[in-house]
C-alpha positions, 0 to 999 in steps of 0.5 A, a space after each residue: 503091400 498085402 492087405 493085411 498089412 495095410 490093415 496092420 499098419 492101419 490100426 497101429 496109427 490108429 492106436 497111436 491117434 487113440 493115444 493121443 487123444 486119450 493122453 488129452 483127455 484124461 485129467 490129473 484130478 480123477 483117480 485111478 480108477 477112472 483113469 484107467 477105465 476112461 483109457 478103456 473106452 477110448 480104446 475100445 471105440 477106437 479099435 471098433 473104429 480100425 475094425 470098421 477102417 479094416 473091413 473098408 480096406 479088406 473088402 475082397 478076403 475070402 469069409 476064412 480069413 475075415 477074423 484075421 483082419 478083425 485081429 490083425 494088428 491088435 499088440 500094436 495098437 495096444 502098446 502104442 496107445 499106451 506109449 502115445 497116452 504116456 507121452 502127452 499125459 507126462 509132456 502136459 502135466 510135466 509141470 505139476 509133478 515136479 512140484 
């Protein structure tokens, strides 16, 4: 495995850590609003996070290639904190919305 594969699958856990954590932590109370951007900064401090993971696990890329690994990965993570967030939010408030 090549490193910027390892820096591929590497920040798709990463996404799916982020959404986990962001499926905890927003609460049924808040709106819309502060849902979404709530889910916006749990997902930027976590790509930061997989951008410095990354730069740890690339440390011998040419300065060419530096800008692929800061993006390398970057739909996974997306989509699969979206799919994790989903999860845990439906699997933990699953209770209240079927009333």
């Amino acid at each position: 495995m090549d490193i910027f594969e390892r820096v591929y699958y590497t920040r798709a856990l990463v996404g799916v850590a982020a959404g986990v954590v962001a499926g905890f932590v927003i609460p049924i109370e808040l709106d819309q609003v502060t849902s979404v951007s709530t889910a916006v900064i749990i997902a930027i401090v976590f790509y930061i996070i997989s951008i410095g993971i990354g730069r740890s696990v690339a440390k011998g890329v040419p300065k060419d290639k530096r800008r692929k690994v800061a993006t390398e990965g970057i739909v996974p993570f997306i989509f699969l904190l979206l799919v994790f967030m989903i999860i845990v939010f439906t699997a933990l408030h699953q209770s209240i919305v079927i009333r």
